[in-house]
Each structure stands twice: as structure tokens, then as C-alpha cells.
Residue, then its C-alpha position, 0 to 999 in steps of 0.5 A: x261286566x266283568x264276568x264277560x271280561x273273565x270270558x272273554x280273557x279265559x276264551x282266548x287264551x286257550x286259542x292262542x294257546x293251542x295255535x303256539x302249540x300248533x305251531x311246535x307240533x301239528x300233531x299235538x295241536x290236531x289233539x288239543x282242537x279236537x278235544x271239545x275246548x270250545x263246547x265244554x267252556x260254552x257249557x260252562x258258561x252257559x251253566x254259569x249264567x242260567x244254572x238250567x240244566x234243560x239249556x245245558x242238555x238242550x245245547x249239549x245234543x245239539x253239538x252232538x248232531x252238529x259235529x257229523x256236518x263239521x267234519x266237512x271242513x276237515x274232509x274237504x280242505x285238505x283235498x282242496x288244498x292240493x288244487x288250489x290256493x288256501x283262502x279259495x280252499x277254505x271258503x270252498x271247505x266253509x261253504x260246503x260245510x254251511x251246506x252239511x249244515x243245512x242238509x243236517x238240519x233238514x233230514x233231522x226235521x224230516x225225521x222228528x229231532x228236535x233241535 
């Protein structure tokens, strides 16, 4: 129980953290986000709670194929932040990053990667 607390607790005080920084400097928070904090804490984690290596390099090459169709999002928003609303913009950026996703994932299958 207290090895989820830990998690926890250690999860989101780096999201707090960088949302202040963020704050200060957009700059320096646009650095931060993108650094793979949340794929080197699940490793770790995922580490921690299995010791297996094969999970570890299984999860590992599946962000690696997954950050192409994330990049959606990051396209996407701003553009859609110049013709409307934030809350439509984001769930417009969201859904079109749910079908990257999808699409990913289907011309990976057709091409023999196994996720």
C-alpha cells in the first residue's frame, strides 16, 4: 500500500511542479513536459514492481511508436486555438489524437510490428 502512496505522491508532485514552472516561463515548462518524465517514472515503476526486463523493453518500444501520433495534439491545438474556444480546441485536438492513435496502430499491424 505504501509503495502506491510513494507513487503516487512522487507522480504528482512533478505535475504540479512543472504546471508552476509553466507558469513563470512557458518556455521552460514546454522543456520540462517534453522531457519523458511520465515514461521514465512508469519504467521505473513498472521496473520496480516486475524486475522484468522484457516488460520494461516491451513498454519502452511502445511509447516509441506511440509518440509520432501524440504529436497530433500539439499540431493541432494551437491551430484550433486561433478559431475557437479552448475546451472545443482541446477535445477537437484530443479526438484527432485518438484517431492518430488508431491509425498508428492499424498501419503498424499491416506492417508486421508487434505491439
Amino acid at each position: 500500500m505504501y509503495q502506491y502512496i510513494i507513487k503516487t505522491v512522487i507522480s504528482a508532485v512533478v505535475i504540479v511542479a512543472v504546471s508552476e514552472i509553466s507558469k513563470r516561463s512557458s518556455l521552460i515548462g514546454g522543456i520540462l513536459v517534453s522531457l519523458p518524465v511520465v515514461s521514465i517514472l512508469a519504467l521505473v515503476w513498472l521496473w520496480l514492481d516486475t524486475g522484468s526486463k522484457e516488460s520494461v523493453a516491451s513498454l519502452s518500444r511502445n511509447v516509441f511508436w506511440m509518440v509520432l501520433p501524440s504529436l497530433v495534439l500539439f499540431i493541432s491545438l494551437p491551430l484550433l486555438l486561433k478559431k475557437m474556444g479552448f475546451g472545443w480546441a482541446m477535445a477537437l485536438s484530443a479526438l484527432l489524437t485518438i484517431g492518430a492513435y488508431y491509425l498508428m496502430i492499424l498501419i503498424l499491424n499491416a506492417l508486421g510490428v508487434k505491439l
